[in-house]
N, C-alpha and C positions, 0 to 999 in steps of 0.2 A: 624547445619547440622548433619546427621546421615548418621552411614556408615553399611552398608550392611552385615550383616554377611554370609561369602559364605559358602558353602557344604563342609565338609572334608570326605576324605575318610580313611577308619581304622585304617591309619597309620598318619594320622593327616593332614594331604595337601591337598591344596584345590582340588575338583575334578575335574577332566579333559572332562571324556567321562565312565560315568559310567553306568555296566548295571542293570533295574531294578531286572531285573529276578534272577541273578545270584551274584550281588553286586560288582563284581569286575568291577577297573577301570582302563583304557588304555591310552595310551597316544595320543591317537588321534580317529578319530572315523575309520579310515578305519582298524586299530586292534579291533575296537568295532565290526564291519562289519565280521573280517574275523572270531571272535569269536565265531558267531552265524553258525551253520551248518544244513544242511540237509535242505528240500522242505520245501517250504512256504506255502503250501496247509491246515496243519495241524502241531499242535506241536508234540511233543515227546509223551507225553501224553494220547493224542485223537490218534494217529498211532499205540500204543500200546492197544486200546480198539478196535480197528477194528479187521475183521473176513476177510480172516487172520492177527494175528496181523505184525503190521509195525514197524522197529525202523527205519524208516528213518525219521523222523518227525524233525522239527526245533527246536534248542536248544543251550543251550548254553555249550562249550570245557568246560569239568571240568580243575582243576588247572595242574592235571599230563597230561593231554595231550596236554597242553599249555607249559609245560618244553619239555614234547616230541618232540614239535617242533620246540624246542631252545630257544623260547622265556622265558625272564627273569624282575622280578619286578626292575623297576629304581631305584633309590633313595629317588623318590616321592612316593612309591608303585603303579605307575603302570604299567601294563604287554606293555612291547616293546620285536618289533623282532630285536636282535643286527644286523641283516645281514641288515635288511630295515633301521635301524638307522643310520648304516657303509654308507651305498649306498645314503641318505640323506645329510650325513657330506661332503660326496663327491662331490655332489653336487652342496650344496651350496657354496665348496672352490672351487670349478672352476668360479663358476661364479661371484665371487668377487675376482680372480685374486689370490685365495691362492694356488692352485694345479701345 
């Protein structure tokens, strides 16, 4: 029998939800989701070679504007929002009777 070797991400663990473009990994996919910004029409890119140019184009939060927004790398290295993680703990201790 052989076993699988999984993906790790920089910091050595396996990866969770990680993005191609930008390399960083999250700990679920809706911080993958919210990482990405701007219209879906065109990237960052292609917005900035139009006439006039655009920076609204899709992309991925560099790392300071992911601390900007409180968000902070786990223990696993990847990026969580403490406030969403708090509000998850919370949660799930109500509905198994620990809150």
């Amino acid at each position: 029998m052989t076993t699988a070797t999984k993906a790790r991400n920089r910091h050595g663990f396996t990866i969770r939800s990680q993005c191609g473009a930008c390399g960083e990994d999250f700990s679920g996919d809706r911080m993958f989701d919210r990482h990405r910004v701007g219209v879906h029409a065109y990237s960052y890119s292609e917005g900035a070679r139009m006439e006039p140019p655009r920076e609204d184009g899709r992309r991925c939060l560099g790392v300071e504007e992911m601390r900007a927004r409180g968000w902070r790398l786990n223990e696993r290295g990847q990026w969580l929002d403490p406030v969403e993680a708090a509000r998850g703990r919370m949660a799930l201790a109500r509905t198994s009777g620990k809150a």
